[in-house]
N, C-alpha and C positions, 0 to 999 in steps of 0.2 A: 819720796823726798828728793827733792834736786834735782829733780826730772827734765825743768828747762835749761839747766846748769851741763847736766849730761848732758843731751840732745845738743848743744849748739856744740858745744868742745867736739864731740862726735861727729860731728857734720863739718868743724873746722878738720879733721883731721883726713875725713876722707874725702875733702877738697886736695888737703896734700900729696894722699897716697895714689888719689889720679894722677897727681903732676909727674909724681915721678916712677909711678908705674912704669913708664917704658923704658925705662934705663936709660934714657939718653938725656939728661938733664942730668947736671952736678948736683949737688947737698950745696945749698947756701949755707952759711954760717946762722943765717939770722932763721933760717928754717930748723934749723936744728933745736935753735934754742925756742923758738915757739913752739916743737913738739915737745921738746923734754919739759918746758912750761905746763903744759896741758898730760901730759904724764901725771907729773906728778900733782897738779891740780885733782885728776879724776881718782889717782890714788890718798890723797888726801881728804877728799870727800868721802870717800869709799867706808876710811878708815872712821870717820869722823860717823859716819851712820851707822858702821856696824858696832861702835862702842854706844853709841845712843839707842838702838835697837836690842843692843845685848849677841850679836852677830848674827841674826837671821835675815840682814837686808829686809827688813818690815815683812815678812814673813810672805814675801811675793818669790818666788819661781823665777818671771820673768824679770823681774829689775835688778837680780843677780847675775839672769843670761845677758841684759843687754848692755851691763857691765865688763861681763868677758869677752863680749865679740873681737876683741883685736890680740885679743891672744890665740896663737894655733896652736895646735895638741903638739906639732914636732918644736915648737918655740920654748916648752912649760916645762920647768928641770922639777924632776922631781927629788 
C-alpha cells in the first residue's frame, strides 16, 4: 500500500542527503522544511496503514524494512 507514495519521497530525500553529504553546503531553510514535510508525510502514511492493517504493515517483512531505512540503530532512542 503506498508503495509509489514511499518510493518517490524516498528517492526525493536521498537526492537531499547526496547534497549535503559532504558537509560543505549549509541547510537551506526551504530544505529543511521539505525534509520535515516528507518526515512527517511517510510517518503519516505509516501510521495510517498500520491502523488499517491492524499493525503488521500488510503482513510483508520488507515494506516494513524499507520503511526504516533512514533510521540508524545509533539514531533510535530506546
Amino acid at each position: 500500500m503506498f508503495e509509489g507514495i514511499y518510493e518517490i519521497i524516498h528517492r526525493e530525500m536521498d537526492n537531499l542527503d547526496e547534497k549535503y553529504a559532504s558537509g560543505n553546503v549549509t541547510l537551506t531553510p526551504q530544505d529543511l522544511e521539505h525534509i520535515d514535510l516528507m518526515a512527517h508525510a511517510l510517518k503519516s502514511l505509516a501510521t495510517y496503514e498500520a491502523m488499517k492493517t491492524g499493525g503488521d504493515c500488510g503482513g510483508s517483512y520488507a515494506k516494513l524494512r524499507s520503511r526504516q531505512r533512514y533510521y540508524r540503530d545509533e539514531d533510535r532512542r530506546y
